[in-house]
N, C-alpha and C positions, 0 to 999 in steps of 0.2 A: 305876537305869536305867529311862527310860522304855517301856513294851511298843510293840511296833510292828503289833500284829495288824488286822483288819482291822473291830474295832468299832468305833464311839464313841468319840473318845477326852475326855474330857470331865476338866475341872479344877474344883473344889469349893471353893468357897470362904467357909465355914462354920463356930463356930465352938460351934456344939450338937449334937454327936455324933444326938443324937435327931433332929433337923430334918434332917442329912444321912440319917439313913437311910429318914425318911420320904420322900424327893424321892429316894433310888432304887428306894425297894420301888414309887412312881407309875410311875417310868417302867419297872420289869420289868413291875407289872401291863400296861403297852400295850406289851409286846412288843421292850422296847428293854433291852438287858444290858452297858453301857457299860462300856470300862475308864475307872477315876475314882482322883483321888488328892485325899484333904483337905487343904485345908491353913487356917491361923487366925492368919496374921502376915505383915507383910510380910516378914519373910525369910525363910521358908516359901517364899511364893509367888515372887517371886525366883528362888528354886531353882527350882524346878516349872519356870517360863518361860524358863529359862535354857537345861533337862536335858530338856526336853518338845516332842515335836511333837502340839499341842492341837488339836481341833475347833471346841470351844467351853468360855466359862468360864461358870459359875455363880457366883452371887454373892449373899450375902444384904446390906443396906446398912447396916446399924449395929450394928459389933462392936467391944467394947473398945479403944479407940484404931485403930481401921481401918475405914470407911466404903468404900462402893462408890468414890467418888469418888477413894482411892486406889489403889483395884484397876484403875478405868481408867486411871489415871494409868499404874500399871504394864505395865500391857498396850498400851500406844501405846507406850511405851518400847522392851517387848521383842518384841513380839509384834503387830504394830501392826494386822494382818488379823485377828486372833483376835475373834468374836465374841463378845458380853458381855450376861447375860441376867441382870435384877436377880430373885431371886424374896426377898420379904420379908414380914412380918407386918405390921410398921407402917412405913407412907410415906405422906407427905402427896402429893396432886397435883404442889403446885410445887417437894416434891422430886423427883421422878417426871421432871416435864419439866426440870427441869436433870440430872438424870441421863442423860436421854437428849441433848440439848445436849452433856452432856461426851463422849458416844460411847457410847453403851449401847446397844443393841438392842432392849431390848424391858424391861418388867418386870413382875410376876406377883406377887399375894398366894400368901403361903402356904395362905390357906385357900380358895383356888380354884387346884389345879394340874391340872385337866382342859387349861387351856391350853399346858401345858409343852410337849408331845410336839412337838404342830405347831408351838411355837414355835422349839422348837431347830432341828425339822427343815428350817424357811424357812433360820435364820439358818446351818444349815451351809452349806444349799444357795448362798445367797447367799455366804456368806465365802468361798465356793470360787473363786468368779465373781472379788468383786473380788481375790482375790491371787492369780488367772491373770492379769487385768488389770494388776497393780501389776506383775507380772513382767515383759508385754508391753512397756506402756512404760519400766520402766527397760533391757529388752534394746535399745530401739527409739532409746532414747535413749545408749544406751553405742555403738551402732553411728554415731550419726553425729558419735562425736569421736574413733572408734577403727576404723583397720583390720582388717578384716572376718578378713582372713590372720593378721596377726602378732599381734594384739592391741595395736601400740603406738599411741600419738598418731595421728592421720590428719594431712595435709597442712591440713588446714583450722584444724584444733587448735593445730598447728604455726606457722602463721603468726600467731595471735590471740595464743599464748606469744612469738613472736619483738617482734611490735609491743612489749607491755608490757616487754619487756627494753629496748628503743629508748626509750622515755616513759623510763624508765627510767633512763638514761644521757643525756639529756635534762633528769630532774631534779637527777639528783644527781652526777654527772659520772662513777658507777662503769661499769668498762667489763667486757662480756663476750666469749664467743667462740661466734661459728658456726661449725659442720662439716658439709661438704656431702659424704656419701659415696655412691659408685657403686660395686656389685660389678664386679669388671670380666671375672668368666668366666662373670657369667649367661647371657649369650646361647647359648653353646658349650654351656652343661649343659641350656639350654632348648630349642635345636634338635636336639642329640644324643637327649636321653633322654626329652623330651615337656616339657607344662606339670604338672603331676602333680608330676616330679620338681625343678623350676625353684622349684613352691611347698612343696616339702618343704627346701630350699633354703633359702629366705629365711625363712621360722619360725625352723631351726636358728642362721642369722646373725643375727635378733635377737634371739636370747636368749641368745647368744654376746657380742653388743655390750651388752646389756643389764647382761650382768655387772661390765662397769666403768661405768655412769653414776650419779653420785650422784642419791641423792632427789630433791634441790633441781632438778638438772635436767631436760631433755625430751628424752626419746628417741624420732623419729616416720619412718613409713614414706612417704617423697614421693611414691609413685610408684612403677611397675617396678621396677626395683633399686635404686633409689636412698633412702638415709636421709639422715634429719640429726639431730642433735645441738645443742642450745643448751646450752653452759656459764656457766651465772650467776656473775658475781663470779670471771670469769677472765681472767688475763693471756694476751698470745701466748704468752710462754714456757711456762706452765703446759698453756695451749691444747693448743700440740703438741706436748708430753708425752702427754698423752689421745691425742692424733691417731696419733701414734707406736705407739703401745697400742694400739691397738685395730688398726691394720695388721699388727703380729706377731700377733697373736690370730687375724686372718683369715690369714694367709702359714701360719702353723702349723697351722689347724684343715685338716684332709680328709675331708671328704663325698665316701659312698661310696651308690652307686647302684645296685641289680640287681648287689654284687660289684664293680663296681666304680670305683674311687677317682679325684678329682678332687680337683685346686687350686687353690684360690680367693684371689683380692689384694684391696683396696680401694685402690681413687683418691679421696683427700680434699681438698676446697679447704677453706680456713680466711678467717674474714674477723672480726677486730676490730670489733664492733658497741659505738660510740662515736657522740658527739651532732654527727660529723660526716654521718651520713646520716641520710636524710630521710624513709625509707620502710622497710618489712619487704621490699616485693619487688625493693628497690634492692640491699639484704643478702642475700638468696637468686641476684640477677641477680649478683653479681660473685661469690658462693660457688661459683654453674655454672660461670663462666670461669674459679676457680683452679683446679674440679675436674679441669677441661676442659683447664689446662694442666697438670695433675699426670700424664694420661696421657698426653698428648703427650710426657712427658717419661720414657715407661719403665713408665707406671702404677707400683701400690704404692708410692705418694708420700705426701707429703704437702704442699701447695701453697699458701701465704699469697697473700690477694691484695696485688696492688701495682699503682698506677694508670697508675706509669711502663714497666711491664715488657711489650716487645713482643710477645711471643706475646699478653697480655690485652689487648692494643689489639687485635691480631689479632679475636682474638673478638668482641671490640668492637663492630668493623667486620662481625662475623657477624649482631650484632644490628640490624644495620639493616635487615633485613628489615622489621620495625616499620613505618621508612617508607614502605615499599614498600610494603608491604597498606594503611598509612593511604590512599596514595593511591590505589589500588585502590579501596577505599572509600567514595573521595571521587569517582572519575571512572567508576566502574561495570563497572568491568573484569569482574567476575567475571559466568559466562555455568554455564548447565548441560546438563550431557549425560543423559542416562539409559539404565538398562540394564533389560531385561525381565525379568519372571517366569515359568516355565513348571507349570503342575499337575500331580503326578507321580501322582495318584488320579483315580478317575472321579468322586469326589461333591467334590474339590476345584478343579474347571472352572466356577468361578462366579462370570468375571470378569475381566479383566485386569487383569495387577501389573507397576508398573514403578517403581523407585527412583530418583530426581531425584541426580546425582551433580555436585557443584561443581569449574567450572574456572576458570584464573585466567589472562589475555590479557595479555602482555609482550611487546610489540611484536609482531613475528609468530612469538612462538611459544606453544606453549598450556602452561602449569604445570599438572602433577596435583596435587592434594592432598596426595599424604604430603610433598611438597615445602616447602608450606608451612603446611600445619595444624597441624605441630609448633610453627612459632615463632610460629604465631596463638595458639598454647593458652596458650603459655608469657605471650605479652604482652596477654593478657585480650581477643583482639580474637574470641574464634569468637563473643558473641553479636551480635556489628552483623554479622559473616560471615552466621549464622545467618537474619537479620532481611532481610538481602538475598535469600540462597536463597528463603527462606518466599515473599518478595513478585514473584520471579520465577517460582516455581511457581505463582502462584494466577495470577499475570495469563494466565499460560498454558493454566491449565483453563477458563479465564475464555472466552480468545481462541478456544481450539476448540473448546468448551461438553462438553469430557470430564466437568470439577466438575461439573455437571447431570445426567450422566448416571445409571439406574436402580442400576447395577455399574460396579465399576472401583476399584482400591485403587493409589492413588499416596504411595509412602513417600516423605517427606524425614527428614533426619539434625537431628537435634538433638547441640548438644556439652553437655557436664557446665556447663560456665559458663552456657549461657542458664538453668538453673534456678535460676540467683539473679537473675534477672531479674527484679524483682516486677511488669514492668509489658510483659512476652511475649506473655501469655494475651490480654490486651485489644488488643492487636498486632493479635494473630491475628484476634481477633473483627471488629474493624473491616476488615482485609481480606477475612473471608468476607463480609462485606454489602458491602462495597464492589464484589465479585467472583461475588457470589452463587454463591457456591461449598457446595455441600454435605458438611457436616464429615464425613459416613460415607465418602466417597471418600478421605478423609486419612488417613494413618498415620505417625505419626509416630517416630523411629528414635532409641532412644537405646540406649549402649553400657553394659556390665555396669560397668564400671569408672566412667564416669559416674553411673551410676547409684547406687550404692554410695556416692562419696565425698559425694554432697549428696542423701542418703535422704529425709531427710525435706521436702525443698523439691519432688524429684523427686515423692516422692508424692502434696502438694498438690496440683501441676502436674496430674499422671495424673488423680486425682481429678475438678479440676474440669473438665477439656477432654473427657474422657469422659462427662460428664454432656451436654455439646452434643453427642455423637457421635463427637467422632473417636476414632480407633483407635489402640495403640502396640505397637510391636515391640521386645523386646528383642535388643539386636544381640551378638554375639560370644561367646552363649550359652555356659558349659561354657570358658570361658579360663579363669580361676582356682581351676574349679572347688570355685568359693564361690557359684556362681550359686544351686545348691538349696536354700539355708537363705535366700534370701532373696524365690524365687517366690513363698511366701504372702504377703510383702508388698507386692510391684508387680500391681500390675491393669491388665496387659498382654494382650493379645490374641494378637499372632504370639510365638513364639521362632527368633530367627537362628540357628542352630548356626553356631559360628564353623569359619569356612572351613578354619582349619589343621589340624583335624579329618579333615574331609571330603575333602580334596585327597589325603590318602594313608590312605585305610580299608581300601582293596583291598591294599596291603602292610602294614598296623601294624593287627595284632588287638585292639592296646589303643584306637588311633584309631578305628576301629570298634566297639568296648565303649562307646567313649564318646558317641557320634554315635549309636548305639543308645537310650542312658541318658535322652540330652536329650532325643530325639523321645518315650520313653515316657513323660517324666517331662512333656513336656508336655501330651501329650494326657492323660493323668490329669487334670491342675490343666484341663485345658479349653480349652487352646489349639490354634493352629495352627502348623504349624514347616516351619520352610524352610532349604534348606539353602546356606550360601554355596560358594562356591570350586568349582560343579561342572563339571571340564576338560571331561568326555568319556562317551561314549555308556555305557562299562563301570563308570563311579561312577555314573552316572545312574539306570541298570537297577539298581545295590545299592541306592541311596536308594527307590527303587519298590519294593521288594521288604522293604524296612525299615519301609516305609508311613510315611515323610517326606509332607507333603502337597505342596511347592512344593520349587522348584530353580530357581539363580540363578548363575550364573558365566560364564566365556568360552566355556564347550561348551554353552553353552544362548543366550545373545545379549552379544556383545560390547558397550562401553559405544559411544551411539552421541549426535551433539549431537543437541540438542533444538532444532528449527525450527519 
């Protein structure tokens, strides 16, 4: 067993008894009392790197069948951060330099170890650095193919696995199966017992549903409640056997909350993924309609699509929204309202705030957004949605010369979809010179969940539009309550506290704990926070008193059009 204390832990890899104890008695005389283990083979060493958390190795370069060159070797193997310091008697230069070529750190004659001390102590110093770093980006990089909550696939994951099943069946004519499931008493356990207990929830369900998917396949969180399942090299029949399974597993499991106990169904559509479709979101769009008709039909189903079967026309017919926004789109229908900020501090009165809010003109009447942002998200349309907003807020600060002014912070909404837009940024640029608009007036609004499923495009984005100034809010702050592990890596400016919070803090102690948490937890990191959904004068006075710096709702300024 390796010691775990808090010296030096240093690896020796020598194989003259005399030479290792002169390179410890150097480094006690400067002060350094390392724990060390010899070792003089490669399978020695092996062990050691196996059974060992190392600081640093030591190394002398030509031993009986074992050269440094192997010891690196081993050490990228198992150990790949581990820094590697040659000390030797005899080496030539241009062994020297391909030593360090293969990975070595540094290397040192035996008969000068005046340099040892400082050397090790760079190279701990440094190995620290780079394998926080290697840790960083492999976290950084596991988050944007995996849900933040459950840990399975993320939707994006999901669909790049469903294409290659499609190519697939394409080439070789084997056929698989989709499963498209929705919890169907989330909403009940999420409105009843908070979001806390909705995401304690859906962990429990997929590691419940995890237990029946083979290796081979993908088990991924789409969204809210909703998973899916890719079964590789499967029949229907087989399919909804699975499908079957895995609805008595949820019908039977009871999650139980604060004492007490609820029951959960899933609604599954099923879709035959064969070289008759053409697309992954062709297979995901008719998996929504059987899932969609599995609860219409009683929920805890299970629902094959079928292209002849009238309710999935029905749906069908639902999806035409599609065209409707196309032509929205195309004839400029969409127009914006905006709603105000108010500052709930005296040092935070440095400005007016108001958030640009998208509507949608259907003959004479006007469409809100939850209306149809759902089925824009769904049919890839929010970033041309998005691109219009952008272009009718600037012509507006343009038209009353607010963009010019010294103050003033005008949010618009960004969706999850424009940050795969690789060519947004330059949008935007061309419209502030176009508009001569000043990017520090801008703030731009993207939601946690957005945010999260396209991390790293997101943070490019933030990156580089904050280098010209503008500014980002993170919106619906504290809904997953996954928001905190991921603040050190968005370089946002405001936090939203999400409204659902804040609407009932004055009766729910925990809504309050939590709308507490956010605001603190931003001002630490350096922000500013604002709080949504504020009705009335007596949540108003609690967020003041909470030292919330802004407040945003209908008991503060109704949304009103923008003329």
């Amino acid at each position: 067993m390796i010691e775990t204390d808090s010296r030096l832990r240093m690896l020796v890899v020598e194989d003259s008894q005399d030479d290792a104890f002169l390179l410890l008695r150097e480094l006690r005389k400067g002060g350094v009392d390392p724990f060390y283990q010899v070792v003089d083979s490669e399978e020695d060493m092996e062990k050691a790197l196996r059974g060992g958390m190392w600081d640093i190795a030591i190394t002398d370069h030509n031993m009986p069948g074992f050269t440094s060159f192997r010891v690196l070797e081993l050490t990228q193997k198992y150990c790949s951060d581990l820094p590697v310091i040659i000390v030797s008697g005899l080496i030539g230069e241009d062994v020297a330099v391909s030593a360090m070529k293969a990975g070595a750190q540094d290397y040192i004659m035996k008969n000068n170890l005046s340099r040892l001390i400082p050397a090790i102590s760079r190279e701990v110093r440094e190995g620290s650095v780079r394998k926080a770093k290697r840790k960083a980006e492999s976290t950084l990089q596991h988050m944007a193919y995996h849900d933040s909550l459950t840990n399975l696939a993320n939707r994006r994951e999901f669909e790049r696995n469903l294409s290659q099943a499609l190519q697939d069946s394409h080439e070789t004519g084997r056929r698989h199966a989709l499963l498209y499931l929705d919890l169907d008493q989330f909403k009940i356990i999420n409105d009843t017992c908070g979001h806390i207990a909705g995401d304690a929830l859906l962990k429990q369900i997929a590691k419940l549903l995890a237990r029946h998917i083979r290796a081979d396949d993908t088990l991924a969180r789409l969204g809210g409640d909703e998973f899916g399942v890719l079964l590789r090299g499967c029949d229907a029949t087989h399919a909804s056997k699975v499908a079957e399974t895995l609805c008595e597993e949820a019908r039977e499991f009871k999650f139980v909350w604060q004492n007490k106990p609820f029951s959960v169904s899933l609604s599954v559509g099923m879709v035959v993924i064969s070289n008759e479709y053409k697309s992954s979101s062709e297979l995901l769009s008719h998996a929504d309609l059987a899932c969609y008709a599995a609860k219409d039909r009683g929920r805890n189903n299970v629902q094959l699509y079928q292209a002849n079967d009238k309710e999935m026309q029905q749906r069908q017919t639902d999806m035409q929204w599609t065209s409707s926004l196309q032509h929205a789109l195309q004839t400029n229908s969409f127009f914006l309202y905006h709603q105000e900020m108010i500052p709930l501090q005296a040092h935070s009165a440095d400005g007016f705030r108001t958030e640009f809010l998208v509507r949608l003109q259907q003959g004479s009447s006007i469409v809100p957004p939850g209306a149809f942002i759902p089925a824009a998200e769904r049919f890839g349309l929010m970033p041309r949605i998005d691109r219009q907003v952008i272009n009718m807020a600037f012509q507006y600060l343009d038209r009353t010369g607010l963009g010019r002014e010294p103050t003033g912070t005008f949010f618009i909404n960004l969706s999850g979809g424009s940050f795969s837009d690789g060519e947004l940024f330059n949008f935007i640029k061309k419209l502030v010179d176009k508009h001569r608009i000043l990017p520090q007036r801008i703030c731009f609004e993207i939601t946690e969940t957005a945010a999260i499923a396209n991390l790293d495009q997101t943070i490019c984005f933030i990156k580089q539009a904050r280098q010209d100034g503008f500014e980002f809010a993170l919106d619906d702050f504290g809904s997953g309550m996954s928001s905190f592990s991921y603040l050190k890596a968005l370089p946002v400016d405001y936090l939203k506290v999400d409204g659902g919070f804040v609407r009932n803090l004055l009766e729910d102690p925990i809504d309050l704990g939590i709308v507490d948490a956010c605001n603190r937890i931003g001002h630490a990191a350096g922000l500013k926070t604002i709080a949504e959904f504020v009705e009335n004068d007596a949540v108003k006075q609690r967020l003041t008193e909470l030292g919330l710096d802004y407040a945003q709702g209908y008991g503060i300024a109704m949304p009103k059009p923008l003329h």
